[in-house]
ZAMIFI-421206 format. One record per residue (C-alpha): residue number from 0; residue in one letter; chain; x, y, z. Coordinates in steps of 0.5 Angstrom, whole numbers, plus 2048, in hexadecimal, padded with zeros to 3 digits. Each point is the difference from the previous one (the first is absolute). Layout:
TIZA  num  residuo  cadena    X    Y    Z
TIZA  NUM        A       A    X    Y    Z
...
This chain:
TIZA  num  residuo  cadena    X    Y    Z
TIZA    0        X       A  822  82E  81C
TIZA    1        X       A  805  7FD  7FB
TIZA    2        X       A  802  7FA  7FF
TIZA    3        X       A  807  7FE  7FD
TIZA    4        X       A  802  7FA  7FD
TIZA    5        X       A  803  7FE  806
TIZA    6        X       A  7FB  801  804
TIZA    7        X       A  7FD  7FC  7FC
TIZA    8        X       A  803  7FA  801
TIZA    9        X       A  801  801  808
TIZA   10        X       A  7F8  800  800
TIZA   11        X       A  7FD  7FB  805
TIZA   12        X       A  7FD  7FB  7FB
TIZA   13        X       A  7F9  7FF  802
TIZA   14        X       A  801  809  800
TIZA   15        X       A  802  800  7F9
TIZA   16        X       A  7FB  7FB  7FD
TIZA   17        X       A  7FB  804  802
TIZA   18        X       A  803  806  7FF
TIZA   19        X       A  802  7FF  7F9
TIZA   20        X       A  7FA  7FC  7FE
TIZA   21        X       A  7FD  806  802
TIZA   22        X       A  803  805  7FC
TIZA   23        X       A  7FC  7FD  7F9
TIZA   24        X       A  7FA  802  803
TIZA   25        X       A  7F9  7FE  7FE
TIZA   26        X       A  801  7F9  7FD
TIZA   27        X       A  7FA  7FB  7FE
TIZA   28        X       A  7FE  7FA  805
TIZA   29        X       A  7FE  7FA  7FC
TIZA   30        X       A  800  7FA  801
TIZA   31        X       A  803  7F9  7FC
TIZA   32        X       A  7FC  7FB  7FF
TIZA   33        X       A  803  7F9  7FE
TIZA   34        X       A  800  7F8  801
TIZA   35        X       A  805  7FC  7FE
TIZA   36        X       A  7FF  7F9  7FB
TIZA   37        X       A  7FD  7FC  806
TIZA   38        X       A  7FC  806  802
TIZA   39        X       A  803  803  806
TIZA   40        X       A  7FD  807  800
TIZA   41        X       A  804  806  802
TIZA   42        X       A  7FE  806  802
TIZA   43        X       A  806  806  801
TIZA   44        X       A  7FF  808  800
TIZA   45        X       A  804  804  7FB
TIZA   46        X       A  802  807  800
TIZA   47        X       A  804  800  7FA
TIZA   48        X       A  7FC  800  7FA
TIZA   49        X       A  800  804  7FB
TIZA   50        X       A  7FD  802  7F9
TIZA   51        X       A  805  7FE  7FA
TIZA   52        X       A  7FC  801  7F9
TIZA   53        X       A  7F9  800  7FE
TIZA   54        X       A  800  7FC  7FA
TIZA   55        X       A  801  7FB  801
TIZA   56        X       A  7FE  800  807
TIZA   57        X       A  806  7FF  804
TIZA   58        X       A  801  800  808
TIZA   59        X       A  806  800  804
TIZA   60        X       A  803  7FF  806
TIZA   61        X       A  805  7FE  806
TIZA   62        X       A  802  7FB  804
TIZA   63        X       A  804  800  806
TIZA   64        X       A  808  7FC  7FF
TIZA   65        X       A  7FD  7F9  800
TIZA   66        X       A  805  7FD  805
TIZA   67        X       A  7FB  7FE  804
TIZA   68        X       A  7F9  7FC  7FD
TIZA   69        X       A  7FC  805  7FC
TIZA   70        X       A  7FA  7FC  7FF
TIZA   71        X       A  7FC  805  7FC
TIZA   72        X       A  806  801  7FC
TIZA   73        X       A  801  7F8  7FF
TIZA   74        X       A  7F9  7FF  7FE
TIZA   75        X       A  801  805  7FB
TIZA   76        X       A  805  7FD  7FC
TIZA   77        X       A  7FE  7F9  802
TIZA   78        X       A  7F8  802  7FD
TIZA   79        X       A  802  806  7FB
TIZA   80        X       A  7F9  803  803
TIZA   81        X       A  7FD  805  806
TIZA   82        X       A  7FC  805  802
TIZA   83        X       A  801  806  803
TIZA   84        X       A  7FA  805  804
TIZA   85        X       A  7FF  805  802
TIZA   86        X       A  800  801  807
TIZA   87        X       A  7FA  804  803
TIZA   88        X       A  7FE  803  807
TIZA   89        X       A  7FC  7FA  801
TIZA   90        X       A  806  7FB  800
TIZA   91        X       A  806  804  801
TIZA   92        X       A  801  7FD  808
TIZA   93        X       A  800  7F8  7FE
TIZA   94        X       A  804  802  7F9
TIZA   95        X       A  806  803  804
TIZA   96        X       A  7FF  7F9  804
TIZA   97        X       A  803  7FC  7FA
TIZA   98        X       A  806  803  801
TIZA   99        X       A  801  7FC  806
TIZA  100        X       A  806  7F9  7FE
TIZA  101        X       A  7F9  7FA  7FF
TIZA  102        X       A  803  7F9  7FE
TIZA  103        X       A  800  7FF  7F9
TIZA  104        X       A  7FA  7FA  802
TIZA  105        X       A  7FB  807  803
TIZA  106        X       A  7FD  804  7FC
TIZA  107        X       A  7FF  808  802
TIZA  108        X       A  7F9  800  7FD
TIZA  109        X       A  7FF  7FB  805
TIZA  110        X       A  804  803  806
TIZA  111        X       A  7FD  807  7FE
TIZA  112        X       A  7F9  7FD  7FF
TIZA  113        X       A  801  804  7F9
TIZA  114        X       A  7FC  7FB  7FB
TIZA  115        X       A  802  7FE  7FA
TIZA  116        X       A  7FC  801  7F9
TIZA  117        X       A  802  7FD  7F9
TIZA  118        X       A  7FD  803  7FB
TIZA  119        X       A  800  7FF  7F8
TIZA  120        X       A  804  7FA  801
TIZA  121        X       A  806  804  802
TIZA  122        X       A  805  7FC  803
TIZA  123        X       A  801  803  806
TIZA  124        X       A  7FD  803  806
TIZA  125        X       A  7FD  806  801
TIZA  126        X       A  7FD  804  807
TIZA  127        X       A  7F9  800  7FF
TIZA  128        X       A  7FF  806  805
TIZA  129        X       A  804  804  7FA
TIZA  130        X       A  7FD  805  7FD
TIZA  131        X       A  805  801  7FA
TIZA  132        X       A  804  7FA  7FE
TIZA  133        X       A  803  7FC  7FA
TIZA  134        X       A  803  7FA  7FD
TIZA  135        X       A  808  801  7FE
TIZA  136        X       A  804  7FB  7FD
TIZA  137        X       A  808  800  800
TIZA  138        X       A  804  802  7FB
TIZA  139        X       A  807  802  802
TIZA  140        X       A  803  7FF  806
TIZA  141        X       A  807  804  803
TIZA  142        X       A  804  7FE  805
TIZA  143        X       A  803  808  802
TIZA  144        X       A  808  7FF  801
TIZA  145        X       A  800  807  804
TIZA  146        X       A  7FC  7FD  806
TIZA  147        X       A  7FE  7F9  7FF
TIZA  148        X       A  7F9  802  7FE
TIZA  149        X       A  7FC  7FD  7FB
TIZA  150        X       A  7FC  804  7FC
TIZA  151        X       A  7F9  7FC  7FC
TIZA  152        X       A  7FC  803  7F9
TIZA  153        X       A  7FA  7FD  7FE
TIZA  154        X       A  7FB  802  7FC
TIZA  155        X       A  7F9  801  802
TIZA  156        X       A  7FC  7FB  7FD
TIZA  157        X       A  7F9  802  804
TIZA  158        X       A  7FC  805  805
TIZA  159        X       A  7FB  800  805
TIZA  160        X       A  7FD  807  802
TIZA  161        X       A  7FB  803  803
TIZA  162        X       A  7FB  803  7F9
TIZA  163        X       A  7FF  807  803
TIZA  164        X       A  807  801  801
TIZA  165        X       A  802  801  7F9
TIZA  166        X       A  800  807  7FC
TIZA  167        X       A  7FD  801  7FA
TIZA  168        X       A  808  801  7FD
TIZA  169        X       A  802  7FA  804
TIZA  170        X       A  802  803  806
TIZA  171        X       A  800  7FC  806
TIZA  172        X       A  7FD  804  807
TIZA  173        X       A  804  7FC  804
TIZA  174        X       A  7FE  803  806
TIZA  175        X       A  7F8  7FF  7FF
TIZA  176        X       A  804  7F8  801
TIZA  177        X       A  802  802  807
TIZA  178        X       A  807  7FE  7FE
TIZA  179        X       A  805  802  805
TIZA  180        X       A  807  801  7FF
TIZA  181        X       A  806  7FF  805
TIZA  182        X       A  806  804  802
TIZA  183        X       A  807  7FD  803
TIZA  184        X       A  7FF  7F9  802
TIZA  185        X       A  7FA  801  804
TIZA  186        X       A  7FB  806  800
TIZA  187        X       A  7FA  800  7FC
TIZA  188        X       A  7FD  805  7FD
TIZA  189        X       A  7F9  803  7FC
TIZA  190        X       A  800  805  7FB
TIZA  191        X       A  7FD  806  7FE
TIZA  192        X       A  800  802  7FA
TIZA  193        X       A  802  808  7FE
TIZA  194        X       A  7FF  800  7F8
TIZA  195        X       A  800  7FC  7FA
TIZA  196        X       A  803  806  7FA
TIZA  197        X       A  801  800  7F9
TIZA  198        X       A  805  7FD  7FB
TIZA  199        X       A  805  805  801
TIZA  200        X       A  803  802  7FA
TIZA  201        X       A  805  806  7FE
């Protein structure tokens, strides 16, 4: 099949929102957690994140125009901290939950029936249920002109795993956390992993 530009365009919308949130493939599926200054959590799954530098550790990750209230993204900017954890095989059907519209005053960790942890003195809530999860405090934010989106950097400031899913070269076996990943908007998928190969060299 080919699909025009045109094509494209005339799609129905709900059609080509899955469509075309589909053709990235497997992406991660993790869930923000945040509170604001009065300590209202919030808890929303995000499939947009991504690794930007090691040193220092640094996260990105998007967040749909903020035409509406966006409350993770307002508690991000309102606290400047969050977390993101992984979402495992355990936890998966109430994480995809919390992408239902709550009122600012109910938490999804409470509607979910996730729990909430604070660990280390972070500020801000982790899922206790996740098996891999870490502390991210802001710093930049970028309202993306192109769509309306905005796009949040922050550094990784703490991390809680599980011991024995780190190699010996640092390496973290995701798949022994039974992390999940998720493609177009609602599918959630296992993995398996083919190999792990050298450092390729010319």
């Amino acid at each position: 099949m080919y699909f025009s530009k045109n094509t494209i365009e005339n799609l129905d919308s709900r059609y080509r929102a899955h469509f075309i949130n589909s053709l990235s493939g497997f992406k991660s599926a993790n869930l923000i957690g945040t509170q604001d200054n009065q300590g209202h959590t919030n808890l929303a799954i995000v499939s947009s994140v991504f690794h930007l530098g090691a040193h220092p550790p640094l996260v990105g990750m998007i967040i749909r125009p903020h035409s509406v209230p966006r409350h993770t993204l307002e508690n991000i900017l309102e606290t400047g901290f969050y977390t993101i954890n992984h979402v495992n095989k355990t936890i998966y059907q109430q994480a995809h939950q919390t992408s239902a519209r709550y009122d600012k005053a109910e938490s999804e960790f409470i509607a979910t029936g996730l729990e909430a942890e604070y660990l280390a003195d972070f500020k801000a809530p982790y899922v206790k249920d996740s098996r891999l999860k870490y502390g991210v405090e802001l710093k930049e934010h970028h309202h993306l002109e192109i769509n309306g989106t905005e796009l949040i950097i922050g550094e990784i400031t703490a991390i809680h795993l599980d011991k024995h899913s780190i190699d010996n070269d640092g390496f973290v076996d995701i798949e022994s956390l039974e992390t999940v990943a998720v493609s177009g908007l609602d599918s959630y998928h296992t993995t398996e992993r083919l190999a792990r190969l050298a450092y390729a060299k010319k």
